[in-house]
C-alpha positions in Angstrom: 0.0 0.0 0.0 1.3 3.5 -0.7 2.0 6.3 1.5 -0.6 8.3 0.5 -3.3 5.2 0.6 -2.2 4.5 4.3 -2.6 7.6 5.1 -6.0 8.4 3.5 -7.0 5.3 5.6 -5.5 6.7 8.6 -7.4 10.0 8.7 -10.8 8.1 7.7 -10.8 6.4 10.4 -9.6 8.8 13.0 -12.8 11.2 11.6 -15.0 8.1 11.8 -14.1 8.4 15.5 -13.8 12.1 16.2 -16.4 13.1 13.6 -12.5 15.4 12.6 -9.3 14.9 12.1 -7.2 17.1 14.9 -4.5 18.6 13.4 -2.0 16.6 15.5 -3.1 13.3 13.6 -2.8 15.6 10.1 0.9 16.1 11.5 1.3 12.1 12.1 0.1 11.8 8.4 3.2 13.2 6.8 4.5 9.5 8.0 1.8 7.4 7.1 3.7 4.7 9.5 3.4 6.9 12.3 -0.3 7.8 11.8 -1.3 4.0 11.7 0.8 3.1 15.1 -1.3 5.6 16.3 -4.4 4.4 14.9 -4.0 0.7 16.4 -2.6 2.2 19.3 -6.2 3.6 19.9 -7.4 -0.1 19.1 -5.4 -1.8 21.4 -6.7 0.9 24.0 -10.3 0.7 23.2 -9.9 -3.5 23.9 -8.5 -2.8 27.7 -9.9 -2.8 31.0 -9.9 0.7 31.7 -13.1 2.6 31.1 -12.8 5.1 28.3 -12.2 8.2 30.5 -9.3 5.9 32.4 -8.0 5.7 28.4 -8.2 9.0 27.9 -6.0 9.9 31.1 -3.6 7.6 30.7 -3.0 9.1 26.7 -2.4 12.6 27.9 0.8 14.0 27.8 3.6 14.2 31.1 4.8 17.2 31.8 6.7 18.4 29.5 9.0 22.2 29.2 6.8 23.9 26.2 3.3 21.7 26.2 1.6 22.0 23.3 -2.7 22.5 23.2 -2.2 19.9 19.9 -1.6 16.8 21.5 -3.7 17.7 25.1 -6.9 18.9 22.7 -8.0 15.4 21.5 -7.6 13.9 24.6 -9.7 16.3 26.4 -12.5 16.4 23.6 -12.5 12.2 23.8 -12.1 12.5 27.8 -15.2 14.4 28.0 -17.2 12.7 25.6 -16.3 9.3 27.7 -17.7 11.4 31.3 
């Protein structure tokens, strides 16, 4: 499969999720690879014990020196809609 297939799959999926695709997952896309880790990283999440709002937690970024409102936005838009 090409880049630009994987890709394509990637962000139809992620906005069959979100109902979006957040611009941090539009970054992930210029390596398709890294877009579909993330994409079956969210698989393997949804098929674990922890509620959905335990999921979302645990996905949020550490602390970090310059945080970013890319990475934290998703995770708090997904966070509420699990409670």
């Amino acid at each position: 499969m090409r880049a630009e297939e994987v890709r394509d799959e990637v962000f139809a999926t992620v906005e069959a999720s979100f109902g979006f695709v957040p611009n941090v997952v539009r970054e992930m896309g210029k390596s398709p690879a890294v877009a579909r880790v993330y994409v079956e990283g969210q698989e393997a999440m949804a098929g674990a014990s922890l509620t959905a709002l335990e999921q979302q937690a645990g996905q949020l970024p550490g602390p970090v020196p310059n945080p970013c409102g890319s990475c934290e936005a998703p995770r708090r838009t997904a966070g509420t809609a699990a409670g």
